[in-house]
DSSP file (Angstrom, degrees, kcal/mol; ACC not computed):
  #  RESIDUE AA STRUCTURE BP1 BP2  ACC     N-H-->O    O-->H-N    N-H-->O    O-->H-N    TCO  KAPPA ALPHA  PHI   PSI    X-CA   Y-CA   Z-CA
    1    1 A X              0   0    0      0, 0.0     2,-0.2     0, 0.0     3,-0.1   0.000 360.0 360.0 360.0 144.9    0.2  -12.7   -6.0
    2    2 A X        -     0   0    0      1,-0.1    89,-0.1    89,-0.1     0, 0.0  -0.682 360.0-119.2 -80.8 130.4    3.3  -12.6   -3.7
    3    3 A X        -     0   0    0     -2,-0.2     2,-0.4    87,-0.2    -1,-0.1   0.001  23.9-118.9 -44.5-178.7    6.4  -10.5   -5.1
    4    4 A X        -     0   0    0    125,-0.2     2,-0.4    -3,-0.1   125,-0.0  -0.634  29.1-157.6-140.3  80.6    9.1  -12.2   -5.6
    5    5 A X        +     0   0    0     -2,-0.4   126,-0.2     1,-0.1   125,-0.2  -0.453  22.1 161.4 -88.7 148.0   12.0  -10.8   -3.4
    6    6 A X        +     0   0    0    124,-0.4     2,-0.4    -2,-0.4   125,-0.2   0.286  42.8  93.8-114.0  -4.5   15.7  -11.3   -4.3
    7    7 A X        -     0   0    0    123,-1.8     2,-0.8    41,-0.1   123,-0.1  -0.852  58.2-143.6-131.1 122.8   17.8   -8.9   -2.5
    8    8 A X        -     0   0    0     -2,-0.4     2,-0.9   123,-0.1   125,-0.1  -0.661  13.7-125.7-114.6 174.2   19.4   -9.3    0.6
    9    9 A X        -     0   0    0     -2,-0.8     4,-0.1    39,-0.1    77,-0.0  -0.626  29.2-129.1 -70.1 109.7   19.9   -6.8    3.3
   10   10 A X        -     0   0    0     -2,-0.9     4,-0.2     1,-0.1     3,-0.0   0.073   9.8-136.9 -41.0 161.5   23.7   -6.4    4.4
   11   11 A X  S  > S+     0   0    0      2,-0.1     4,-0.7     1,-0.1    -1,-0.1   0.817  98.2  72.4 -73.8 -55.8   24.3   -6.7    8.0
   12   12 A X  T  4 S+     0   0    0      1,-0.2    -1,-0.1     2,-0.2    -2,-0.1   0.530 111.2  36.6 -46.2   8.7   26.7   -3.8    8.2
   13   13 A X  T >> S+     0   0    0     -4,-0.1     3,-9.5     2,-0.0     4,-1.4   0.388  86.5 100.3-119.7 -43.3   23.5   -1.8    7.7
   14   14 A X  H 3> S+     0   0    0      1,-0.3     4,-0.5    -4,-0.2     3,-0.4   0.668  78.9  58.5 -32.9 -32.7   21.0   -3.9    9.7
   15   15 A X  H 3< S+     0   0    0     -4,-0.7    -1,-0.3     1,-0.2     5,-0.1   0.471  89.6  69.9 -94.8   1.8   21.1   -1.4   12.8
   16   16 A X  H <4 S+     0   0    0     -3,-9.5    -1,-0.2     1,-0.1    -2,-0.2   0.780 109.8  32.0 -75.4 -26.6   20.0    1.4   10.9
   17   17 A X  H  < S+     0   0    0     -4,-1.4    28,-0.4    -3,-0.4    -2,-0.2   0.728  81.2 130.2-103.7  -1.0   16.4   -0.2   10.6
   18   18 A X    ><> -     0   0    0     -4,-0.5     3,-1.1     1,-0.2     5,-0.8  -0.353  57.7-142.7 -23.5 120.5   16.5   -1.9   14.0
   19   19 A X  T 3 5S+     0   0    0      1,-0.2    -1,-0.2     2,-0.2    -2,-0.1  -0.241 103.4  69.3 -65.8  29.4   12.9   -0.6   15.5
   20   20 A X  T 3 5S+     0   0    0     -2,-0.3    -1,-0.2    -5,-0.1    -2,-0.1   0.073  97.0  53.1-131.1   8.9   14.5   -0.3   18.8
   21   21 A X  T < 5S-     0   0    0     -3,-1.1    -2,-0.2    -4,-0.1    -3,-0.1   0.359 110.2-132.5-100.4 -16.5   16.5    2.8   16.9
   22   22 A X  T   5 -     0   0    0      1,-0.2     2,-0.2    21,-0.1    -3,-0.2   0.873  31.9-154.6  54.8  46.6   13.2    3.8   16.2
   23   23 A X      < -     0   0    0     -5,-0.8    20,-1.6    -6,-0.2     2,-0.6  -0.190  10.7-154.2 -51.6 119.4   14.0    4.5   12.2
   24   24 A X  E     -A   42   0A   0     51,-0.2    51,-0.4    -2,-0.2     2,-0.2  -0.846  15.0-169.0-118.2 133.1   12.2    6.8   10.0
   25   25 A X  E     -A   41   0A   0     16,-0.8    16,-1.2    -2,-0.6     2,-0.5  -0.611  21.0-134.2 -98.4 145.4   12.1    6.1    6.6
   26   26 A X  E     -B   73   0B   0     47,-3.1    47,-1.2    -2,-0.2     2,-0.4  -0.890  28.3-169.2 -88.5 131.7   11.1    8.0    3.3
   27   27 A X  E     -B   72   0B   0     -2,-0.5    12,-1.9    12,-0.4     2,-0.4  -0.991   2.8-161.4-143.5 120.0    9.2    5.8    1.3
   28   28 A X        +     0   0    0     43,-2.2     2,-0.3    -2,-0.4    10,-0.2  -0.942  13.4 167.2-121.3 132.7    8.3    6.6   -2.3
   29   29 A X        -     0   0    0     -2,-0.4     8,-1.1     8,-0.1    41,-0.1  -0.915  41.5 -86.5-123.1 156.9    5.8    5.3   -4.6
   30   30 A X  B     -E   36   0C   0     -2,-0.3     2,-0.3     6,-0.2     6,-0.2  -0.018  32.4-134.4 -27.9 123.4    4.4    6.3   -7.8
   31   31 A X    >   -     0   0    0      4,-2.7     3,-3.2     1,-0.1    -1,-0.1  -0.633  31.4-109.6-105.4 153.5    1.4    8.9   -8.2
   32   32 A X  T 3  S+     0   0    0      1,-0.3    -1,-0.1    -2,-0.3    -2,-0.0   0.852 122.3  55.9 -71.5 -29.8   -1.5    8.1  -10.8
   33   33 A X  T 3  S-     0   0    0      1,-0.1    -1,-0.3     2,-0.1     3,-0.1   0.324 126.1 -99.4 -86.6  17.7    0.1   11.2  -13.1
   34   34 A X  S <  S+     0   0    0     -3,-3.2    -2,-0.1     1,-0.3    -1,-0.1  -0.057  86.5 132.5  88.1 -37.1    3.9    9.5  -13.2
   35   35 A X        -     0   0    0     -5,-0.1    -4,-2.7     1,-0.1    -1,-0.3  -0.102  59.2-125.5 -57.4 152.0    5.0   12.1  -10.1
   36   36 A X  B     -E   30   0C   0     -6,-0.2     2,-0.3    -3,-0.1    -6,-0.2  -0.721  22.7-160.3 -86.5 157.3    6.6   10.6   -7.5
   37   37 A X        -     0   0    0     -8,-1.1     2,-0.3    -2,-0.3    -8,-0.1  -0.873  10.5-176.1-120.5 147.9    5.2   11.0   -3.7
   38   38 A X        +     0   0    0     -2,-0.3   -10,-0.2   -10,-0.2     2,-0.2  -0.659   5.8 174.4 178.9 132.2    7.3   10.4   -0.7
   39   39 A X        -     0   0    0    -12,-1.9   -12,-0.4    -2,-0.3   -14,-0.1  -0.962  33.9-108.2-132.9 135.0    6.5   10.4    3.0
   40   40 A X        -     0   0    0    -14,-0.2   -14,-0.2    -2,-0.2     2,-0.2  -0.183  43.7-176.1 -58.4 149.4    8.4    9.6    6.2
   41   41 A X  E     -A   25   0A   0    -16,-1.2   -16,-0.8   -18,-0.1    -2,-0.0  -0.575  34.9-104.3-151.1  75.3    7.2    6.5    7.8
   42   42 A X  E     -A   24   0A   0    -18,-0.2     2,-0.3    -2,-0.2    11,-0.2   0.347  45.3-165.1  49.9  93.6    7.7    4.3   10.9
   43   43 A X        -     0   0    0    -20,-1.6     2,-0.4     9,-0.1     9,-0.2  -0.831  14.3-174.6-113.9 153.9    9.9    1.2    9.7
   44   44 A X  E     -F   51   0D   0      7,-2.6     7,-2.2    -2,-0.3     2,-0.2  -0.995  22.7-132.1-140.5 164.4   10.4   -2.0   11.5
   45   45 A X  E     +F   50   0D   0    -28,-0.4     5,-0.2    -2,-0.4     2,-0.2  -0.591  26.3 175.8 -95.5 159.1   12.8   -4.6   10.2
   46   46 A X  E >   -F   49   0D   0      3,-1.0     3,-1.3    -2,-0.2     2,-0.1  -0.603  63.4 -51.5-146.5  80.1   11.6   -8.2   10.0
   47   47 A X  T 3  S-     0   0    0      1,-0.2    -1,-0.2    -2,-0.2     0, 0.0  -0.570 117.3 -35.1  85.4-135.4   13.8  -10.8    8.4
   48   48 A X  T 3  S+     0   0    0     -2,-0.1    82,-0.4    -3,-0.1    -1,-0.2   0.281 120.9  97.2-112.0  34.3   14.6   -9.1    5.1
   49   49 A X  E <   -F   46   0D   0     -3,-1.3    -3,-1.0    80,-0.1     2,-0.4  -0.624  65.7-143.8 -83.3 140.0   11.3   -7.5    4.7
   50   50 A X  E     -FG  45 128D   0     78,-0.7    78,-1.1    -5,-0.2     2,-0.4  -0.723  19.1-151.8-107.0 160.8   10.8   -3.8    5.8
   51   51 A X  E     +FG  44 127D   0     -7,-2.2    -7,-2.6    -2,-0.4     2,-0.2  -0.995  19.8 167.4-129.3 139.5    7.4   -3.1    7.3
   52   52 A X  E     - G   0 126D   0     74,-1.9    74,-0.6    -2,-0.4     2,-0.2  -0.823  21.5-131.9-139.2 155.2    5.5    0.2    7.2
   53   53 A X  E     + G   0 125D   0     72,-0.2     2,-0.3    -2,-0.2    72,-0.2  -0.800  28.2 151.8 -76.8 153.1    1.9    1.3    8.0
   54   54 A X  E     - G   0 124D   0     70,-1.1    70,-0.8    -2,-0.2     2,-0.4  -0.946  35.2-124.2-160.2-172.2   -0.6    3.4    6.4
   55   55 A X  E >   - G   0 123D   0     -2,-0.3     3,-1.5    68,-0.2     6,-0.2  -0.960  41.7 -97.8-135.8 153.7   -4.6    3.4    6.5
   56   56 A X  T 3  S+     0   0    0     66,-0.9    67,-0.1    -2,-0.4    -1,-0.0   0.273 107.9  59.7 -79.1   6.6   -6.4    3.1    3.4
   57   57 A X  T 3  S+     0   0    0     65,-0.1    -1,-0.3     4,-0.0     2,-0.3   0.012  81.6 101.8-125.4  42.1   -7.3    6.9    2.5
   58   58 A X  S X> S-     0   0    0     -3,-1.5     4,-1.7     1,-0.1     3,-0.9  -0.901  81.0-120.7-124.0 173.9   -4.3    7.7    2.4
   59   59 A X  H 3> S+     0   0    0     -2,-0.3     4,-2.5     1,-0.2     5,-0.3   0.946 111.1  50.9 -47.0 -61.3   -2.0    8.4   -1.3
   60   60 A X  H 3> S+     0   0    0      2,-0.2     4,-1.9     1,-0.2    -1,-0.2   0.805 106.2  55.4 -56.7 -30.3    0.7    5.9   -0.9
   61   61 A X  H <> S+     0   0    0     -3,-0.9     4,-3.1    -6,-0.2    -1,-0.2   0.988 114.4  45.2 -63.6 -60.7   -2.2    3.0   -0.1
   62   62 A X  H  X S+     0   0    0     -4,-1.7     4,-1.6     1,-0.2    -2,-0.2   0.870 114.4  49.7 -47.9 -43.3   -3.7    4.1   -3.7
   63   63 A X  H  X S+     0   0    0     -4,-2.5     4,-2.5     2,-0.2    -2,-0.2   0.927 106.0  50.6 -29.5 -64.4   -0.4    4.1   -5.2
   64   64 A X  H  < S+     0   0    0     -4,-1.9    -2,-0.2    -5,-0.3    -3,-0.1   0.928 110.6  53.1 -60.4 -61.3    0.7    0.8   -4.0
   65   65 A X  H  < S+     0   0    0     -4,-3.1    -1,-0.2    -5,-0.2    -2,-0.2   0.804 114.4  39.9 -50.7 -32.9   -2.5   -0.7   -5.4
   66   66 A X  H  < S+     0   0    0     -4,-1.6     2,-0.5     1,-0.3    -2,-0.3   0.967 140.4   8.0 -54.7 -77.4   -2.0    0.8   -8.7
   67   67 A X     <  -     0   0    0     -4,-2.5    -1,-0.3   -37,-0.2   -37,-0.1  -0.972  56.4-161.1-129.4 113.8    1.5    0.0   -8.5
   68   68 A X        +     0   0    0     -2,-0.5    22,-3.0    -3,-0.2    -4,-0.1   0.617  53.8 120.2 -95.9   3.9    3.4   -2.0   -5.9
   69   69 A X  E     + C   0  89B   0     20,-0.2   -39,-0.2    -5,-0.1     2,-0.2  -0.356  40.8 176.0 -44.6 148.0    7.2   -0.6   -6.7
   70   70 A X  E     - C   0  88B   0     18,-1.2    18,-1.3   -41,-0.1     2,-0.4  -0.840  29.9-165.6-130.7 171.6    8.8    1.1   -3.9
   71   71 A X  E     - C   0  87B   0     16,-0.2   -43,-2.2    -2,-0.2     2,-0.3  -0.891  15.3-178.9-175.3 127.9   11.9    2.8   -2.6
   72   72 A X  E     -BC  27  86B   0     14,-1.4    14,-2.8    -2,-0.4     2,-0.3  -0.980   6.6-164.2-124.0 139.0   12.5    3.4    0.8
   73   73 A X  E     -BC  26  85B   0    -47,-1.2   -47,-3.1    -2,-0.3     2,-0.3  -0.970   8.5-178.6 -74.1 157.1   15.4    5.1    2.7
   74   74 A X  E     - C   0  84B   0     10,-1.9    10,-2.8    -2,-0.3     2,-0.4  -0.960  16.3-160.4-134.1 150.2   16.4    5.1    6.2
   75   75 A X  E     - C   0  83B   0    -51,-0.4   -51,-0.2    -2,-0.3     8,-0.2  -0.941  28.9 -93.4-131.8 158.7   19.6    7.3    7.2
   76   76 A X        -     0   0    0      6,-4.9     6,-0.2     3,-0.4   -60,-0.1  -0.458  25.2-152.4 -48.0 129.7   22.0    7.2   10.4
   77   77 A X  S    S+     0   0    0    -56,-0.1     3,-0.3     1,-0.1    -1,-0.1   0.879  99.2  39.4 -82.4 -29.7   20.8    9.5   12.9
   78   78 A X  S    S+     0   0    0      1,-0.2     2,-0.5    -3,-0.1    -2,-0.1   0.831 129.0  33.6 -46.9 -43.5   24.2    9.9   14.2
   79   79 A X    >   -     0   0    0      3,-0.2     3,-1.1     1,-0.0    -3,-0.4  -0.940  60.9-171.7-120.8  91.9   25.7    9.9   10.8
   80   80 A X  T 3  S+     0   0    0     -2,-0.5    -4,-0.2     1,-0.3    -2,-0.1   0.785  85.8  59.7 -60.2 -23.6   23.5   11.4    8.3
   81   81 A X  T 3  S+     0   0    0      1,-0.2     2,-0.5    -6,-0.1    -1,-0.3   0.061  90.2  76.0 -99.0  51.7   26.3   10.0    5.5
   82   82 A X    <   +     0   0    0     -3,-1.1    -6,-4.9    -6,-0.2     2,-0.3  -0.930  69.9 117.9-135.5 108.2   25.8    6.9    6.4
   83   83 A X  E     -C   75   0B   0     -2,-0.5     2,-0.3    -8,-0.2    -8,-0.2  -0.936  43.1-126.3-146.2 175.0   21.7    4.9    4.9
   84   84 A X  E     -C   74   0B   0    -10,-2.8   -10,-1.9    -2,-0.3     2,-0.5  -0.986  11.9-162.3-133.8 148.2   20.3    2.3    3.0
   85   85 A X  E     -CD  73 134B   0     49,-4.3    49,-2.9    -2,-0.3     2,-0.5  -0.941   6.8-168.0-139.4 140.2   17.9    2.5    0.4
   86   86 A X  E     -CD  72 133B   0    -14,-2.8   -14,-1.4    -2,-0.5    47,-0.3  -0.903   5.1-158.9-126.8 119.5   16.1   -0.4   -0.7
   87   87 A X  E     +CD  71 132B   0     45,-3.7    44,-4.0    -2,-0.5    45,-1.1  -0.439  34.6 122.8-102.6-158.6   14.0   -0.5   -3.8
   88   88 A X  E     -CD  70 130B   0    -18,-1.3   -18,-1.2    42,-0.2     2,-0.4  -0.914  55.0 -64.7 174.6-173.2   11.2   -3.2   -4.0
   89   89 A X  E     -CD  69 129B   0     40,-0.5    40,-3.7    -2,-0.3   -20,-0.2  -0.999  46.4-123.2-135.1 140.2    7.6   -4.5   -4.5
   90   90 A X        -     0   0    0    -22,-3.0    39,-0.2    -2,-0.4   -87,-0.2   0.019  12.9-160.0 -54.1-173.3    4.7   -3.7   -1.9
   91   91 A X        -     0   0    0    -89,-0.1    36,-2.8    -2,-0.1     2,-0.2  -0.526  18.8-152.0 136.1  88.0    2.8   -6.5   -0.2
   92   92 A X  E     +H  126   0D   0     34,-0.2     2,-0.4    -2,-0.2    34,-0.2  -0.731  19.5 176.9-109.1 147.6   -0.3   -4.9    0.9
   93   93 A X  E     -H  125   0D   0     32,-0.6    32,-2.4    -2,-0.2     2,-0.7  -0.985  33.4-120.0-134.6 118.6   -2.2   -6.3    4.2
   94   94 A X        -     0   0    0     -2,-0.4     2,-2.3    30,-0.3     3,-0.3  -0.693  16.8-157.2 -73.5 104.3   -5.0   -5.6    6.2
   95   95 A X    >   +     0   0    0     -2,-0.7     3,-0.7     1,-0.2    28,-0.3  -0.600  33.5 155.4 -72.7  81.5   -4.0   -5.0   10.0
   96   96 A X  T 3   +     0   0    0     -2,-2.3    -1,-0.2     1,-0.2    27,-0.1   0.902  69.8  41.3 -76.5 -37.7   -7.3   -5.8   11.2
   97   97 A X  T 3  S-     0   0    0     -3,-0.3    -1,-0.2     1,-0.0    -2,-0.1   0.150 105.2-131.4-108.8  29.4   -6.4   -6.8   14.6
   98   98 A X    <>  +     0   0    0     -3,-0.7     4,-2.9     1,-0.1     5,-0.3   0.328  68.5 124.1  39.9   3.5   -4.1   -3.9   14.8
   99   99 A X  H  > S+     0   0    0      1,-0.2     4,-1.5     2,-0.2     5,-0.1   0.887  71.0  58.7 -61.2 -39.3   -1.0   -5.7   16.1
  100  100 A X  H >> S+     0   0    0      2,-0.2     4,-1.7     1,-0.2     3,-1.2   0.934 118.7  37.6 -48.3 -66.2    1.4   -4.6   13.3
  101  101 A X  H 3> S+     0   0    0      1,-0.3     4,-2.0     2,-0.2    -1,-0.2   0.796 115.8  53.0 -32.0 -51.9    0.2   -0.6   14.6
  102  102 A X  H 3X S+     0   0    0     -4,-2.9     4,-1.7     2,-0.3    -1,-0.3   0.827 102.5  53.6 -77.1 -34.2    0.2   -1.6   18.1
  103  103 A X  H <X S+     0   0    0     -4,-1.5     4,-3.5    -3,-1.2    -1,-0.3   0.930 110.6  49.0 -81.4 -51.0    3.6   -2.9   17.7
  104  104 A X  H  X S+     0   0    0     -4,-1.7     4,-1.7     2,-0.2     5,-0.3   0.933 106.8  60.2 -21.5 -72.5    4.7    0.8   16.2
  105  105 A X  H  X S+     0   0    0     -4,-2.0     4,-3.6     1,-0.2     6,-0.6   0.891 107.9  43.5 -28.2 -63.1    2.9    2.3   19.1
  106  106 A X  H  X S+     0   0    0     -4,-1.7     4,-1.0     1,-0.3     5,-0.3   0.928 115.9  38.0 -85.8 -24.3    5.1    0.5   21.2
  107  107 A X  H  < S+     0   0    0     -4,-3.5    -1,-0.3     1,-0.2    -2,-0.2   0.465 129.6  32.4 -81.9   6.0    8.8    0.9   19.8
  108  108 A X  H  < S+     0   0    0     -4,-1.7    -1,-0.2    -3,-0.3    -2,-0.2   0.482 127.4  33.9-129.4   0.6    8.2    4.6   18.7
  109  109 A X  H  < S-     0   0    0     -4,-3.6    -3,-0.2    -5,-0.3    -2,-0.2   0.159  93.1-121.3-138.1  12.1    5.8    6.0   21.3
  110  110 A X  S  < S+     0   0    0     -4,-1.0     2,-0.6    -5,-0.4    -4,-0.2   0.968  78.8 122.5  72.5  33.2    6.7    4.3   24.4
  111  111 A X        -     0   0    0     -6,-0.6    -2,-0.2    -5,-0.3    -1,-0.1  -0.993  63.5-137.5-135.1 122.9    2.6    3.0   24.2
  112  112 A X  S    S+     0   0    0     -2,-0.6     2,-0.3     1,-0.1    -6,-0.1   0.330  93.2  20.5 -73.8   7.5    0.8   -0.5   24.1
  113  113 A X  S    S-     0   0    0    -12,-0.1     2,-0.3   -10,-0.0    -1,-0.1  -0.912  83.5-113.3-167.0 161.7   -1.5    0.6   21.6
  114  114 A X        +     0   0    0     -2,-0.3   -12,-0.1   -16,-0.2   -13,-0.0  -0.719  33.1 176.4 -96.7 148.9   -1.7    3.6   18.8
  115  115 A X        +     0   0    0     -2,-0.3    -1,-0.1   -10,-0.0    -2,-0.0  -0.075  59.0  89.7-126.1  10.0   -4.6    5.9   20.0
  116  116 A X        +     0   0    0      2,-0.1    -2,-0.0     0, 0.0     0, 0.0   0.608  65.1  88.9-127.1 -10.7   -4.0    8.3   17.4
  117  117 A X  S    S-     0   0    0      1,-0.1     2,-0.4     2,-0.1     3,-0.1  -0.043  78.8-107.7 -83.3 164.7   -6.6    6.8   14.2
  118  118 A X    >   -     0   0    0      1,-0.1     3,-3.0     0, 0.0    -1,-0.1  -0.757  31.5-104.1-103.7 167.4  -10.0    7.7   14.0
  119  119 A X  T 3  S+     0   0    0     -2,-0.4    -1,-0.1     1,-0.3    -2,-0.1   0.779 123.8  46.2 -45.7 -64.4  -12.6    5.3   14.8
  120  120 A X  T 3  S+     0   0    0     -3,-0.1    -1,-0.3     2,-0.1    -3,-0.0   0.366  86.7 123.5 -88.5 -10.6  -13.4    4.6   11.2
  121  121 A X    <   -     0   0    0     -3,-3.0     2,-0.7     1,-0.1    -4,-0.0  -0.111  49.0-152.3 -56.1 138.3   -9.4    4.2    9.9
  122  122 A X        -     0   0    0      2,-0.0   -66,-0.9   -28,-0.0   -68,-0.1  -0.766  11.1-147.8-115.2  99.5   -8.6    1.1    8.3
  123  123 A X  E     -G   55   0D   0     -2,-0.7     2,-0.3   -28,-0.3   -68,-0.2  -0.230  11.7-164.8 -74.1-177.9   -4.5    0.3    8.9
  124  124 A X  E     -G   54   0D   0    -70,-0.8   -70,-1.1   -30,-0.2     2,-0.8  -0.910  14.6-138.6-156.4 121.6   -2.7   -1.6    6.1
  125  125 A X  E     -GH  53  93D   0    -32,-2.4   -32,-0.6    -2,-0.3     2,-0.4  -0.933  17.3-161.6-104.8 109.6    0.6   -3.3    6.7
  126  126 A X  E     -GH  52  92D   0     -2,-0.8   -74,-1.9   -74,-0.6     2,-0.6  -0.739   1.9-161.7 -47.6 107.9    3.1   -2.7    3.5
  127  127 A X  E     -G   51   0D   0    -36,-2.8   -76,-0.2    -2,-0.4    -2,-0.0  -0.936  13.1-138.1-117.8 127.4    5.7   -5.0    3.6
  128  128 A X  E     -G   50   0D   0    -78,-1.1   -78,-0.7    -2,-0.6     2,-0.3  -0.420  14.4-158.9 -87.4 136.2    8.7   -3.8    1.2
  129  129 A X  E     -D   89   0B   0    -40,-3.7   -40,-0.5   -39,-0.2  -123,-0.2  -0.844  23.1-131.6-117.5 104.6   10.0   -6.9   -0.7
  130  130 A X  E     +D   88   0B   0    -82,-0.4  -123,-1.8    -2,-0.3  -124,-0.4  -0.101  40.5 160.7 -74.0 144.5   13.7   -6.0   -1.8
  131  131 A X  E    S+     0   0B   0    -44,-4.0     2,-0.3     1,-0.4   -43,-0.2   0.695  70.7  21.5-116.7 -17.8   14.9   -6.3   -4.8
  132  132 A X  E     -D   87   0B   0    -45,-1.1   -45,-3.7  -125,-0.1     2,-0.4  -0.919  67.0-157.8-145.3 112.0   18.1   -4.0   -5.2
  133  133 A X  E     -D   86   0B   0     -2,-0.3     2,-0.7   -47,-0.3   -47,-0.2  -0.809   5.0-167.2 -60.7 107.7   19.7   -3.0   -1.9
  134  134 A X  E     +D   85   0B   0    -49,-2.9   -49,-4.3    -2,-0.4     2,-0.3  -0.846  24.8 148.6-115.8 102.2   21.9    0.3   -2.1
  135  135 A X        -     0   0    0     -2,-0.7   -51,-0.1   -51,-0.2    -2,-0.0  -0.726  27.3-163.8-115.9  76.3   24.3    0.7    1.5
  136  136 A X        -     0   0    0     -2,-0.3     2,-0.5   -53,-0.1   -53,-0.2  -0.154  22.7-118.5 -62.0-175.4   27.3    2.3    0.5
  137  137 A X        +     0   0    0    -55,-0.1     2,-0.4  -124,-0.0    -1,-0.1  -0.975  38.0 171.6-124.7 132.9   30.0    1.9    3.3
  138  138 A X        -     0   0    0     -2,-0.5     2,-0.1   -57,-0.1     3,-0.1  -0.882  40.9-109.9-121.8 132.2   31.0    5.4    4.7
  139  139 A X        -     0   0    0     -2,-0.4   -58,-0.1     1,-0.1     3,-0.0  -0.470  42.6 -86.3 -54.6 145.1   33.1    4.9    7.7
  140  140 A X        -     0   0    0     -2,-0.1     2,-0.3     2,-0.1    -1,-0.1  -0.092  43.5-115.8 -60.2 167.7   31.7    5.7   10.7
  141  141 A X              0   0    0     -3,-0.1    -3,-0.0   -59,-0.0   -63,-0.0  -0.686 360.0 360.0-123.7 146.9   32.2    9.8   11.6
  142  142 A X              0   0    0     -2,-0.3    -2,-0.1    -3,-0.0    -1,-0.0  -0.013 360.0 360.0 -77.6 360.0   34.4    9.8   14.7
């Protein structure tokens, strides 16, 4: 079943997750004992969907399947007081033909295809569906 996102992304934010800024985002989801986990991530923006990877042995894949809340942030690198954090429901996917990866590869490693999996890795595309968008607006640092 599809989540059902509500939330949209400001603009005045939209060029912190540009993938051609090459953002990395913290993304936390929920651990099977109530802790929280959260690991930096590769985002690219799509529409008002965030997109992330992960391969299917790793925690956050089990999480998400247990539970598809989320929370991501991404902060300026030029102006650390300047992010967004967007929380949300997973949307888990099977990258079979790798393009989601491949597409990673090429806006954070300069690469036409990620090399970096082992043969036997299985990618998964998480796509964040917001529901509460948090940007304050910090003026830009001179």
């Amino acid at each position: 079943m599809r989540a059902a996102a509500n939330a949209v992304i400001p603009e005045r934010v939209r060029g912190l997750l540009d993938g051609k800024r090459r953002p990395i985002g913290h993304v936390c989801t929920l651990r099977p004992d109530g802790r929280l986990s959260v690991n930096p991530v590769a985002v690219v923006l799509d529409g008002d969907e965030l997109w992330v990877s992960t391969t299917k042995d790793r925690q956050k894949y089990a999480n998400l399947r247990r539970d598809p809340r989320i929370a991501i942030s991404v902060i300026d690198p030029d102006d650390v007081s300047r992010y967004v954090e967007i929380r949300g429901r997973a949307e888990l996917s099977d990258d079979v033909d790798r393009r989601y990866i491949d597409r990673i590869a090429q806006l954070y490693m300069d690469k036409p295809r990620y090399d970096l999996d082992p043969p036997s890795a299985e990618r998964v595309v998480v796509r964040i569906l917001p529901e509460q968008v948090s940007a304050p607006w910090v003026p830009k640092a001179d």
